[in-house]
N, C-alpha and C positions, 0 to 999 in steps of 0.2 A: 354466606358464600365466600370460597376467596377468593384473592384479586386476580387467581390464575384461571377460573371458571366465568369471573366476570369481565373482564379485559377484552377488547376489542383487536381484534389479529391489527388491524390497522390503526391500532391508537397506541402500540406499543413505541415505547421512547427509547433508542438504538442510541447508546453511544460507544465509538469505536477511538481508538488509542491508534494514532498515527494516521498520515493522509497519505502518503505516498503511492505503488504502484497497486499492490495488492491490498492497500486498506481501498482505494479507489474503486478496484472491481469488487470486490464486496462491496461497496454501499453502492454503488452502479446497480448489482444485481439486485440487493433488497429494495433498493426506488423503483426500480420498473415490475419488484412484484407489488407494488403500492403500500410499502412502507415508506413513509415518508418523514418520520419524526426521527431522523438520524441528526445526530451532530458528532463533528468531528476534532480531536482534540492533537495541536501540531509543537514543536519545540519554534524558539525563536527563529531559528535561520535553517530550516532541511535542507537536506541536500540530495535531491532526488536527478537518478538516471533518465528512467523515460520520463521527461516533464510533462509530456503533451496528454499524458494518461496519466494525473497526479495532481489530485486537489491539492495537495500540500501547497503548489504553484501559485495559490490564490494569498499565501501567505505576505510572498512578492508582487502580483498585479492584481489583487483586490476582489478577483473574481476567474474562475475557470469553466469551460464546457468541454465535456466528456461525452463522450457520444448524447449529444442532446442533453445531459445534465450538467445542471450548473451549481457552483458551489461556491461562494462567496465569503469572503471575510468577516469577520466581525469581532469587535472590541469589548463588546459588553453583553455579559448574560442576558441581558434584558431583554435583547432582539432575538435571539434565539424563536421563539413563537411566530415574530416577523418575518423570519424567513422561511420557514416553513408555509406561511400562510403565499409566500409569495413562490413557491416551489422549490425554495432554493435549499441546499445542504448547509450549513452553519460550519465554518471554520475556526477555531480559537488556537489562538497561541496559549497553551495550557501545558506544562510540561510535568506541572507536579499533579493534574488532575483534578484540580481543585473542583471543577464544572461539574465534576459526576459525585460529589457529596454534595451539591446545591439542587441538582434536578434530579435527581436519584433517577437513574435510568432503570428498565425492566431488563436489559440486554446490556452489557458489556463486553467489546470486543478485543483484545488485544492483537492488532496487526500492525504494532512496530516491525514485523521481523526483524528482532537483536539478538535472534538464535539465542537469547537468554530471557529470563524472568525479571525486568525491571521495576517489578512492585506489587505487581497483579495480583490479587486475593479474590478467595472465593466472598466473600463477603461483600464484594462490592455492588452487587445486584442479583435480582434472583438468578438470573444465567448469565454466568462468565464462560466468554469461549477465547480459548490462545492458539493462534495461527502458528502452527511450527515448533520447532524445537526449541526446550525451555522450557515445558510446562507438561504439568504430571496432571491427566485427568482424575479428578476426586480430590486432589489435593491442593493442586497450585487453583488449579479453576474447574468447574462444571462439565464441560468439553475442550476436545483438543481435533483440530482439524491436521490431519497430514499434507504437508507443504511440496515433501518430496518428489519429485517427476516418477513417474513409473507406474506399476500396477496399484500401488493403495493412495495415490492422491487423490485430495480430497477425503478421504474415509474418515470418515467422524468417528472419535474414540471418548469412550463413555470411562476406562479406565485406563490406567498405564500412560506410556511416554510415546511420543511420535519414533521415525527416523532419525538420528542423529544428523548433524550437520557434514554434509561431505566436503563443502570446500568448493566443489567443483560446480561449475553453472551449468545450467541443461544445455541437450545436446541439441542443434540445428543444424540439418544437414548433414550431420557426422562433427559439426563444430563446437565444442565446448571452451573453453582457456582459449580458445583463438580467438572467439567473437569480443570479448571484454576489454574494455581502452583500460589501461591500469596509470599513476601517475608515476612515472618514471623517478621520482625524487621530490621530498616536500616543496612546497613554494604554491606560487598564485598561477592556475591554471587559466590560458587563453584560447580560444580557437574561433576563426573567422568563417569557418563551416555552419551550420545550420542543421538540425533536424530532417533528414528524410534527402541528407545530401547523399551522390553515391560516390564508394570513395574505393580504390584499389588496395592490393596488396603493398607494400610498403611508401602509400601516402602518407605524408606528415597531416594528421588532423587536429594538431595543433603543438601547445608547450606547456610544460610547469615551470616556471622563472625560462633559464636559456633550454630547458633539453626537450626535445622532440616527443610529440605521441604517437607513434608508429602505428597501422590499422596492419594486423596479420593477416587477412582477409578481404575478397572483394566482396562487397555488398552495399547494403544504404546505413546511413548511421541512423538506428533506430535511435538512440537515447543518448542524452551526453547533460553534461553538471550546465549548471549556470557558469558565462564568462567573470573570470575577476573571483571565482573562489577561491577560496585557498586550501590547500590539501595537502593531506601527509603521505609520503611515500607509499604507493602500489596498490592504493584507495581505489575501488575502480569508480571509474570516469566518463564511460562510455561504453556503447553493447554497438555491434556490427550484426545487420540481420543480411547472413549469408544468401537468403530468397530475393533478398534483391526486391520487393515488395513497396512501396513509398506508402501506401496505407495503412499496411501493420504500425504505422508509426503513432497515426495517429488513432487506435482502438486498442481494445483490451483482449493482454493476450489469452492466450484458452488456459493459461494455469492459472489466472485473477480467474477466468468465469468460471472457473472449473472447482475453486476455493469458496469464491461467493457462492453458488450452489448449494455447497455443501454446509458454510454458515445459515443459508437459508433452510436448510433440513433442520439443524439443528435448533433453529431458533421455534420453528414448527414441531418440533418432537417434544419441546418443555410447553410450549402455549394450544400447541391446536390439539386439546385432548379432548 
């Protein structure tokens, strides 16, 4: 028999490339369908917008919870099993991937979103799937999920290339390019605001070195960088959720659950045969 007739839906080993906002809802989704053998694989220092929905976070304080799941640090493949055993998601600093030639995953995820292809081959496991633009299904990877807002998000594509990247961040409310904090000029970005603060139209919701980060928008600030980063010019830095909502801040939004989803089709279309 082989290992794809014999394999247990829930013993398949998941690993996923990036922690950030949409690697997070995807592996959120596939935990609560009780896959549980995910690990997550992050660069040295991320730098992630909405923190409070972003294991990457665990990179910095050791351990995060995401709508009731929690995903924890760790330094040595070793523990990898450990944490699983204890519920928890496995996070490594791994930027060159090293972790998915040692545990040979069943599933590889690629949800950096770098609107580009930073390495990823079909070869890395039986099913490679890449979130977004960058990657040619059959070619670069196995599957390719569409990233883009609109009628085919989500759609799982078995050949060809997603949407192109538009530049442009989805629309809330009618607000696009207005919701996003950008960094006015390189330098160390500060702000004495908080998450899930609400902020008006032309608040300063902080600085890069001396210049001001203007909010174009009233709303609550859903997502903003770590204090004392440092950033290059017009890097965004911040998202303003024009609903005005203090809880969207801290769950996942409907485009993560809407991706994860669809990764979970996909994963079920190569294994549950």
């Amino acid at each position: 028999m082989t290992e794809m007739m014999t394999i247990r839906l829930n013993e398949l080993v998941i690993a996923i490339k990036g922690a950030g906002e949409m690697a997070t809802g995807t592996a959120c989704r596939l935990f609560k369908a009780n896959f549980k053998r995910i690990f997550m694989l992050e660069i040295p220092g991320p730098m992630s917008v909405r923190r409070q929905v972003s294991f990457c976070e665990a990179i910095y304080d050791e351990e995060i919870v995401v709508e009731g799941i929690k995903a924890k640090k760790i330094s040595d493949i070793d523990i990898v099993h450990s944490a699983w055993e204890n519920n928890c998601i496995p996070v490594m600093v791994d930027p060159d991937w090293k972790t998915i030639k040692k545990i040979r995953p069943h599933v590889v995820i690629d949800a950096i979103i770098a609107k580009k292809n930073l390495g990823t081959n079909l070869f890395e496991a039986p099913l490679v799937i890449g979130l977004g633009p960058g990657f040619e299904a059959g070619k670069d990877v196995h599957m390719v999920i569409e990233t883009n807002r609109g009628h085919n998000l989500g759609r799982v594509l078995l050949e060809g290339c997603p949407e192109p990247n538009t530049g442009s961040p989805g629309d809330i409310k009618g607000y696009t390019r207005e919701r996003v904090l950008r960094a006015p000029c390189s330098g160390v970005f500060k702000s004495s605001l908080s998450i899930g603060a609400p902020v008006k139209k032309n608040d300063v919701v902080g600085h890069v070195d001396n210049k001001p980060v203007i909010a174009q928008i009233d709303g609550v600030l859903r997502g903003q960088i770590r204090n004392n980063t440092r950033v290059k010019d017009q890097i965004k830095i911040g998202d303003i959720d024009p609903r005005g909502k203090i809880e969207y801040c801290t769950t996942i939004s409907e485009k993560a659950r809407a991706i994860g989803g669809s990764v979970l089709e996909a994963i079920l279309r190569k294994y549950n045969q």
